[in-house]
C-alpha positions in Angstrom: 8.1 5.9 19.5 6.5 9.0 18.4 2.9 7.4 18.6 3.5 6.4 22.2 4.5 9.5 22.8 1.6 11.4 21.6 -0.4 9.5 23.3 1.2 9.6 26.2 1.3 13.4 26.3 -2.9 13.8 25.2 -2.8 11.2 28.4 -1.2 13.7 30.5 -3.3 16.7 29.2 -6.7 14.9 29.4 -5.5 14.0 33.4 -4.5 17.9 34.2 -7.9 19.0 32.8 -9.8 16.5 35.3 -7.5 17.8 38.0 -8.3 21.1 37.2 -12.1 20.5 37.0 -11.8 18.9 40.2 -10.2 21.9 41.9 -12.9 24.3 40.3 -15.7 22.1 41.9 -14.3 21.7 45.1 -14.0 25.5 45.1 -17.7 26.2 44.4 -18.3 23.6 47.6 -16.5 25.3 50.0 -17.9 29.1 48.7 -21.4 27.2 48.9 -20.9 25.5 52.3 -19.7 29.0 54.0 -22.6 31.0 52.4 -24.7 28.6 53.9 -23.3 28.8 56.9 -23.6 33.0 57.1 -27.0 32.6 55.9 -27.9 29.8 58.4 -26.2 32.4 61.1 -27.8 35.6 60.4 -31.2 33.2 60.0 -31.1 32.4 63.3 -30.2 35.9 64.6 -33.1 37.4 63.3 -35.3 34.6 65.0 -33.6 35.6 68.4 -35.1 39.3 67.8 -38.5 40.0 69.7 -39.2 42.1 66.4 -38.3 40.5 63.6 -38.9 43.6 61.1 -36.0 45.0 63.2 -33.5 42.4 61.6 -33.3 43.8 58.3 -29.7 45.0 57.0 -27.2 44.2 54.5 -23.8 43.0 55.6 -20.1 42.9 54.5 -18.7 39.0 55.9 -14.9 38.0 54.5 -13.3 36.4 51.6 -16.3 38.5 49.0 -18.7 37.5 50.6 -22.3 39.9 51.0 -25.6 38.9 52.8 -29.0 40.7 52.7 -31.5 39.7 55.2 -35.3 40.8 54.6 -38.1 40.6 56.9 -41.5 40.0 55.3 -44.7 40.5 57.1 -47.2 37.9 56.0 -50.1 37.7 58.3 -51.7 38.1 61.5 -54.7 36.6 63.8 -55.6 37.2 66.9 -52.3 37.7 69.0 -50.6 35.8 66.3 -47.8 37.2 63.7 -46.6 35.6 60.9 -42.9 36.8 59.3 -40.5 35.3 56.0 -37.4 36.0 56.5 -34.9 35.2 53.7 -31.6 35.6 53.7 -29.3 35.8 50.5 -25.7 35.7 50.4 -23.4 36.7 47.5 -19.9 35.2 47.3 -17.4 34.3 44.4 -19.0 30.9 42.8 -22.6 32.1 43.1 -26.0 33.1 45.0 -26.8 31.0 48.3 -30.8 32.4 49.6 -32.1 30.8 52.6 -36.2 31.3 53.4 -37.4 30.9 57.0 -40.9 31.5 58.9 -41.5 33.6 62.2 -44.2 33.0 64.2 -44.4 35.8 66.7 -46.9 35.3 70.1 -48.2 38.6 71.5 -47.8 38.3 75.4 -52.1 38.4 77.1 -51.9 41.9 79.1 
C-alpha cells in the first residue's frame, strides 16, 4: 500500500510539472504573438510615411511591452531610395525584431 502510494504521488508530481511547463510555454506564445503583432503594426506605419527617416521613435505599448523602430538609409540611384527599417520589441518572455525594406520613388518635376 505504501509503494502504490509513492508511486502514485511521484505520478501526480511528474503530471503538475508538465502542466506547469505547459502554462510557461503557452505564455511565451502569446508575449511572442503580440510582439509580433506591435512590430508588424508600427512596420507598416512607417511604410505609410512619405519619409521614412521620419518614423523613427521608441514607444511604451501595454502589458511591458517596448518597441524601437529605426530607419536605415541604404542606398540611392537615380530618383530611387532605398530604406531598412527594423523594428524591435521588448516584452516579458523575450526580444521579437522585425526587418523591412523601403523603396522610396522621387516624383519627375
Amino acid at each position: 500500500m505504501v509503494v502504490a502510494l509513492a508511486v502514485l504521488a511521484i505520478g501526480v508530481v511528474s503530471l503538475i510539472q508538465l502542466f506547469s511547463g505547459s502554462l510557461r510555454t503557452t505564455k511565451k506564445s502569446a508575449d511572442y504573438s503580440k510582439a509580433l503583432i506591435y512590430a508588424r503594426s508600427l512596420m507598416d506605419e512607417a511604410y505609410s510615411k512619405p519619409e521614412p527617416l521620419n518614423a523613427e521613435g521608441t514607444f511604451d505599448l501595454e502589458n511591458g511591452f517596448t518597441a524601437t523602430r529605426t530607419v536605415r538609409f541604404i542606398s540611392s540611384e537615380e530618383r530611387t531610395k532605398l530604406y531598412e527599417i527594423t523594428v524591435t520589441v521588448t516584452h516579458p518572455s523575450g526580444v521579437t525584431e522585425l526587418k523591412g525594406i523601403r523603396t522610396v520613388y522621387e516624383k519627375e518635376d
